[in-house]
TORKOL-4160 file (C-alpha; in steps of 0.2 Angstrom, whole numbers, padded with zeros to 4 digits, m for minus):
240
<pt num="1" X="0577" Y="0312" Z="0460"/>
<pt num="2" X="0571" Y="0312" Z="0477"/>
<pt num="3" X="0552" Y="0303" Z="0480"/>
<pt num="4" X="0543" Y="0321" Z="0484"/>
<pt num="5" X="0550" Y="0331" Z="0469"/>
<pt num="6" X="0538" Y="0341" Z="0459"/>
<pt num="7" X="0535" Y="0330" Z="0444"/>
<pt num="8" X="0530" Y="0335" Z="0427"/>
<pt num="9" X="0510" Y="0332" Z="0425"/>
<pt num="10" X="0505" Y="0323" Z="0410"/>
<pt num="11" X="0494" Y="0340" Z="0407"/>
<pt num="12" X="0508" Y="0348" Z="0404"/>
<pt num="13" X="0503" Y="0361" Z="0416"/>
<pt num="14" X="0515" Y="0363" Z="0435"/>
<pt num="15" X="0508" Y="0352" Z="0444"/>
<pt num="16" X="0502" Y="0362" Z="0459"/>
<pt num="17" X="0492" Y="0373" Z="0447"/>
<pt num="18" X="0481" Y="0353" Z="0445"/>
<pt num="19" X="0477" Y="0356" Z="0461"/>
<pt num="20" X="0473" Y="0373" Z="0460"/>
<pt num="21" X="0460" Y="0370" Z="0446"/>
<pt num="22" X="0455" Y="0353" Z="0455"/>
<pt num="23" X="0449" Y="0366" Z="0469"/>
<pt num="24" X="0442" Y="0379" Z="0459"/>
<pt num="25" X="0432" Y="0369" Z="0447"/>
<pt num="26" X="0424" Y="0360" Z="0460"/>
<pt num="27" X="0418" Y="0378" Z="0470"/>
<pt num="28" X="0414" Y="0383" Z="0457"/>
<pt num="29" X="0401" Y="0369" Z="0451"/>
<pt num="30" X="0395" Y="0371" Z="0470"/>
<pt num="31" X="0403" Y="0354" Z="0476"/>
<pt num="32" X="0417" Y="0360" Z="0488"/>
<pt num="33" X="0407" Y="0376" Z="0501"/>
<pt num="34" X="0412" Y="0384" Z="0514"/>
<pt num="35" X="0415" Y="0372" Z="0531"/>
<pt num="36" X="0419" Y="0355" Z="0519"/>
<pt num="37" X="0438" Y="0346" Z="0519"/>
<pt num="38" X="0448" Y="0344" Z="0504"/>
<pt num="39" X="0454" Y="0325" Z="0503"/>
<pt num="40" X="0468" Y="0320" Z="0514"/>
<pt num="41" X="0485" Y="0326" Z="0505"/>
<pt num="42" X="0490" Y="0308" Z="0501"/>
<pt num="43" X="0473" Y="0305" Z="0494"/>
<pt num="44" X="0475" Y="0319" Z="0484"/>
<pt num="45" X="0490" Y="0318" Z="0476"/>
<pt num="46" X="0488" Y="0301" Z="0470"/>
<pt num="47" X="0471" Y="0303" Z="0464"/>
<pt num="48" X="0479" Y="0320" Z="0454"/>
<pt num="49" X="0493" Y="0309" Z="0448"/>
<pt num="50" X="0505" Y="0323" Z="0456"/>
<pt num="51" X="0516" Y="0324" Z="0472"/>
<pt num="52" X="0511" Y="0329" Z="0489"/>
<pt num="53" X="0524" Y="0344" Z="0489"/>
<pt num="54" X="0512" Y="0351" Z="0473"/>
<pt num="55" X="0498" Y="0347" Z="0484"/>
<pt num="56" X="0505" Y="0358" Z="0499"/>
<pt num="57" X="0512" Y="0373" Z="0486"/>
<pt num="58" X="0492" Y="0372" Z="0480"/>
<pt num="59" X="0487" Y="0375" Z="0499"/>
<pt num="60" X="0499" Y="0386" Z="0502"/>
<pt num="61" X="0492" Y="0397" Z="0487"/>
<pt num="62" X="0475" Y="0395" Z="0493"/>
<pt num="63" X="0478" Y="0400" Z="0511"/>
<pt num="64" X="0487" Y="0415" Z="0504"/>
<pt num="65" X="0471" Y="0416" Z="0494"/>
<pt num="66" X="0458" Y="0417" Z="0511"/>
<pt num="67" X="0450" Y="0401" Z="0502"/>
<pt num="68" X="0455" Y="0387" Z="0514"/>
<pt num="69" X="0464" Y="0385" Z="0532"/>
<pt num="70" X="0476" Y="0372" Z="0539"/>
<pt num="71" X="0476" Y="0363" Z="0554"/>
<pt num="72" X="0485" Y="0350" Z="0561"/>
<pt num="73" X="0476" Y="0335" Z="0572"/>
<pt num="74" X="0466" Y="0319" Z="0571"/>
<pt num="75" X="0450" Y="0317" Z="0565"/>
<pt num="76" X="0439" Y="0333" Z="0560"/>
<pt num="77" X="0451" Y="0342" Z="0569"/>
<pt num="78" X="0465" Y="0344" Z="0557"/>
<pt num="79" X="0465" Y="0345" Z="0537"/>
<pt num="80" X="0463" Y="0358" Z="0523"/>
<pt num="81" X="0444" Y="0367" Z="0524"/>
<pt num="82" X="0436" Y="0378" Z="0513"/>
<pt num="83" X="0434" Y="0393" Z="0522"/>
<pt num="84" X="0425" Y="0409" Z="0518"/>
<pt num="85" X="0437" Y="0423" Z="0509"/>
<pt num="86" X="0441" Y="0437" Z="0520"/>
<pt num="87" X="0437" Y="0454" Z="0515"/>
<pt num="88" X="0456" Y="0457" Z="0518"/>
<pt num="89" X="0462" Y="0443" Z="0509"/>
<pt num="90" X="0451" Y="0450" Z="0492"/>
<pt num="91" X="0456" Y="0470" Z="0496"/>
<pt num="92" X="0474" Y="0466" Z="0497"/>
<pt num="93" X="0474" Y="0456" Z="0482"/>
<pt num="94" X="0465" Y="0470" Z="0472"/>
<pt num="95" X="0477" Y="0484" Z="0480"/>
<pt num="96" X="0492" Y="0474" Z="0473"/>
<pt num="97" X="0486" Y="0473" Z="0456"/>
<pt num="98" X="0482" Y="0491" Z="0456"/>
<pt num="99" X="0498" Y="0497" Z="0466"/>
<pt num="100" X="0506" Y="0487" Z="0451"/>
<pt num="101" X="0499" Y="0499" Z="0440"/>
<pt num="102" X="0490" Y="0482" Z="0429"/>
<pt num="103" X="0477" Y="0494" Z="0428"/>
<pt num="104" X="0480" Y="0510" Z="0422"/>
<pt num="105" X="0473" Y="0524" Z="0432"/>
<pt num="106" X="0460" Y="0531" Z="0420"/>
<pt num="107" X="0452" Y="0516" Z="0421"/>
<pt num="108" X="0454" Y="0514" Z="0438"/>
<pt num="109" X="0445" Y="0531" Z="0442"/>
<pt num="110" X="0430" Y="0526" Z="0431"/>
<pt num="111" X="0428" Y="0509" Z="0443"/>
<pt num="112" X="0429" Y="0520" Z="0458"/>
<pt num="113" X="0417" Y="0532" Z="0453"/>
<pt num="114" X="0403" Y="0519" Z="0450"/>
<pt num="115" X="0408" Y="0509" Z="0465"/>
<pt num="116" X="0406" Y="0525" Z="0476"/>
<pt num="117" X="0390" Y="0532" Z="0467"/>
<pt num="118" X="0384" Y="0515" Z="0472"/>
<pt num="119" X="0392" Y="0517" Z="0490"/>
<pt num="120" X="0384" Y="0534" Z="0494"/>
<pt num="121" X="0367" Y="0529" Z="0489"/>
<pt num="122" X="0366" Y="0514" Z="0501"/>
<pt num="123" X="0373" Y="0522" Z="0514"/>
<pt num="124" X="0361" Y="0538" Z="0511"/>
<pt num="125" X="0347" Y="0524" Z="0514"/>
<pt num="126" X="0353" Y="0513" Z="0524"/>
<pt num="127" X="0365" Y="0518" Z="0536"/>
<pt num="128" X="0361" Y="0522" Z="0554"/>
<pt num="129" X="0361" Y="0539" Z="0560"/>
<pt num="130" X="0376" Y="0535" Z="0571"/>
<pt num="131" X="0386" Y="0531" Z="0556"/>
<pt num="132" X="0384" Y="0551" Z="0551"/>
<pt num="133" X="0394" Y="0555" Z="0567"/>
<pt num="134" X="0411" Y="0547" Z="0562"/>
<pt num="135" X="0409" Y="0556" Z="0547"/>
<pt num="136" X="0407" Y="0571" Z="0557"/>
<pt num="137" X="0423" Y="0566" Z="0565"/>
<pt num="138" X="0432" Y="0567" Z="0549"/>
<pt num="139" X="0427" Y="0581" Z="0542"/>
<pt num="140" X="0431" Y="0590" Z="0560"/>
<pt num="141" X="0449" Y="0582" Z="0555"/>
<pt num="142" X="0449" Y="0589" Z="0538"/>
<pt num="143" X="0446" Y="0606" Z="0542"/>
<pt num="144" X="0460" Y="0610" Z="0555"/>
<pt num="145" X="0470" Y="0624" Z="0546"/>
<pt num="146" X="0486" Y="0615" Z="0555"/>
<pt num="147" X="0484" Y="0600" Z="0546"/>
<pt num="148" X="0498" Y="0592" Z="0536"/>
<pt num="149" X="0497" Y="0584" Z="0517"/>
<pt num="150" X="0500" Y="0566" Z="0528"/>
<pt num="151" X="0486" Y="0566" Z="0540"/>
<pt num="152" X="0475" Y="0575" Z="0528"/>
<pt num="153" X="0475" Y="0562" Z="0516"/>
<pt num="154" X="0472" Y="0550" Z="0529"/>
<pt num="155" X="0459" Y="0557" Z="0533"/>
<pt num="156" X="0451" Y="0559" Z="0515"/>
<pt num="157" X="0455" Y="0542" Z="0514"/>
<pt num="158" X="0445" Y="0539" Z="0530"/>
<pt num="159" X="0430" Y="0547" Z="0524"/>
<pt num="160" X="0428" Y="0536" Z="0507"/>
<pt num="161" X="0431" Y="0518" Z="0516"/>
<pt num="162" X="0420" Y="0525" Z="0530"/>
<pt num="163" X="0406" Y="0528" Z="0516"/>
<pt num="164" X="0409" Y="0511" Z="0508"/>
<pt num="165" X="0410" Y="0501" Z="0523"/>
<pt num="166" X="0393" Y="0507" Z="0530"/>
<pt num="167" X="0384" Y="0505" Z="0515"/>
<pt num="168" X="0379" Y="0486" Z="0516"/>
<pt num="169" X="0385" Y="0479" Z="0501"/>
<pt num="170" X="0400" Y="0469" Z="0507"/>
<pt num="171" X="0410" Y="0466" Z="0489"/>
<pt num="172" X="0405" Y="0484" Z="0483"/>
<pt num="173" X="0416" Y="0489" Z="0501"/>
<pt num="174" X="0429" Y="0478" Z="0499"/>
<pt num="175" X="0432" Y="0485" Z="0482"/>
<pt num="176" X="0431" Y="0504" Z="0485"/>
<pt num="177" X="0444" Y="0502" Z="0499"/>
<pt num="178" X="0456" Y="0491" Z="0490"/>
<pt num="179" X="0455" Y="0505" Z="0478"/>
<pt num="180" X="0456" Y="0522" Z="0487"/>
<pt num="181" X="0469" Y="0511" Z="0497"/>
<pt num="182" X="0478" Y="0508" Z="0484"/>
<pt num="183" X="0479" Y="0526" Z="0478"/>
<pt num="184" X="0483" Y="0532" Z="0495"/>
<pt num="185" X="0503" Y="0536" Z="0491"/>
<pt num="186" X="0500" Y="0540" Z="0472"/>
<pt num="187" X="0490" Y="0554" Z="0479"/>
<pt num="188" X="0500" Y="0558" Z="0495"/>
<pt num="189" X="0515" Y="0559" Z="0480"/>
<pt num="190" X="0503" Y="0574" Z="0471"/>
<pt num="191" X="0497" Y="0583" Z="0487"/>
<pt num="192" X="0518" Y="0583" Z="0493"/>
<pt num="193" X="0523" Y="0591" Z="0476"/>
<pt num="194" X="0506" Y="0603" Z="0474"/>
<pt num="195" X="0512" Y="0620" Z="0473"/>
<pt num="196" X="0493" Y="0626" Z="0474"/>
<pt num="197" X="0489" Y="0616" Z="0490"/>
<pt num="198" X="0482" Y="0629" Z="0499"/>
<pt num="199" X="0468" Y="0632" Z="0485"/>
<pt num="200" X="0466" Y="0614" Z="0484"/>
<pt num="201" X="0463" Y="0608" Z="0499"/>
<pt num="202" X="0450" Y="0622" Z="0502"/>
<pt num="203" X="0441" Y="0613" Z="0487"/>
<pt num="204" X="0443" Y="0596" Z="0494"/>
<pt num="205" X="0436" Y="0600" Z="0511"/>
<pt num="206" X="0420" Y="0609" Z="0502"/>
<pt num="207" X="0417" Y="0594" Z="0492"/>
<pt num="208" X="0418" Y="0585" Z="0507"/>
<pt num="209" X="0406" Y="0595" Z="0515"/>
<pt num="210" X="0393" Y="0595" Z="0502"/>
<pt num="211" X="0395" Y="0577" Z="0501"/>
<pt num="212" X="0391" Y="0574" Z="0520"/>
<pt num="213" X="0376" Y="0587" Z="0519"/>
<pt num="214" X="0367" Y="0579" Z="0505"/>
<pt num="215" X="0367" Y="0563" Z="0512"/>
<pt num="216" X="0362" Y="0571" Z="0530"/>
<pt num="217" X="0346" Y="0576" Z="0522"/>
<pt num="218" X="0342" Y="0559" Z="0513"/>
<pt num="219" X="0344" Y="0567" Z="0495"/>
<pt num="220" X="0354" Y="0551" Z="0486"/>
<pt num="221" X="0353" Y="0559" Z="0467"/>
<pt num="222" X="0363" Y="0575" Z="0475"/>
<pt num="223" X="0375" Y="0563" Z="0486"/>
<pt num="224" X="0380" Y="0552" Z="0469"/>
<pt num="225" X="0383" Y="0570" Z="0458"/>
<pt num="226" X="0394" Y="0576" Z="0470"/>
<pt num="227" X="0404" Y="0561" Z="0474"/>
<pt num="228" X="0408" Y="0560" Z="0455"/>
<pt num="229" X="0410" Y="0577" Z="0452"/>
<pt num="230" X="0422" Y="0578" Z="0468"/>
<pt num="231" X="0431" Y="0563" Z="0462"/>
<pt num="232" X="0435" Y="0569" Z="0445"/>
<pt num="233" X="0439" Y="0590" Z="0449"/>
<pt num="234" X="0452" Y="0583" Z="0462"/>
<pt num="235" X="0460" Y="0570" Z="0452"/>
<pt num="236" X="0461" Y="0583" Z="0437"/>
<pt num="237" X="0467" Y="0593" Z="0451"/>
<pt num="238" X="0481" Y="0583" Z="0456"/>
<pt num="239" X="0488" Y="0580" Z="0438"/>
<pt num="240" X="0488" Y="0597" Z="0434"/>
């Protein structure tokens, strides 16, 4: 067997997965932060009693994972650091699992509902003024009467991550996004095959609207009914 072949850990478990839990356990307990260098790939392996290949497959994993980045050079400049984890890195994730349908949907409208309560109340009070402009922008979008099912949902789409993005709360963002992202075709799929689209997407752009003019005038309890209430007519709408 050739000298770097995976080998069997006395643990039983694969042996990149040692690493893997070598890593986590140690952020976790507050040991490994962000900007400090894993143990050079020779180091590690022996002291895990596992091959450097694992060790790579465990980086590899993790760089996948947004938690550490590579380098290659002497000194402080190369090795494997602990890095913070990208908002994209933790959306995508999420919008995988939930385009896998690992979460089924009723539960995944619930999440979205508190997540965008939550969003529309800090961006009612924290959000500068400017920010109300490129809401403006998409509504304007919305309600051309040329529009097709495509750019409208992208646009509705637009509207939500706007919200979240702008409303300070960095994990409550990432979230929402992977979420509405995530139902992006699902609903695209509905709005293509709604025979009652004309109706419909008079009622979406309404909600919309009432949405945008509540948080205009600073009136948070109005901002969270409505984005509920929208969320839950329109999905009943699309699953009609």
């Amino acid at each position: 067997m050739p000298a770097d072949t995976p080998l069997p850990h006395p643990s039983g478990r694969k042996a990149f997965e040692v690493v893997l839990d070598w890593v986590e356990t140690r952020i976790l307990a507050g040991e490994l932060s962000v900007g400090d260098v894993l143990p050079a790939e020779r180091d590690l392996a022996q002291s895990l009693e596992v091959s450097r290949s694992a060790v790579r497959e465990a980086v590899r994993t993790l760089q996948a994972m947004g938690v550490v980045r590579s380098s290659v050079g002497a000194g402080s400049a190369g090795g494997t650091t602990i890095t913070a984890v990208p908002s994209q890195a933790l959306t995508e994730l999420l919008q995988l699992h939930v385009a896998l349908a690992n979460f089924p949907l009723p539960d995944v409208i619930e999440v979205r509902i508190a997540l965008e309560r939550l969003s529309v109340r800090l961006f009612t009070a924290n959000a500068p003024r400017e920010e109300l402009k490129g809401l403006r922008d998409i509504l304007d979008v919305m309600a051309d009467p040329g529009i097709d099912r495509l750019s409208f949902n992208d646009a509705d789409t637009a509207f939500h991550v706007a919200l979240a993005t702008a409303a300070g709360n960095r994990l409550a963002a990432d979230m929402t996004v992977a979420i509405r992202e995530s139902m992006r075709l699902p609903i695209l799929d509905r709005f293509r095959h709604l025979d009652e689209w004309d109706e419909v997407v008079v009622r979406l752009r309404a909600d919309h609207e009432a949405i945008y003019a509540a948080v205009e005038r600073g009136d948070a309890d109005e901002a969270e009914r409505l984005v509920e209430t929208h969320i839950r007519t329109a999905w009943r709408d699309l699953n009609r």
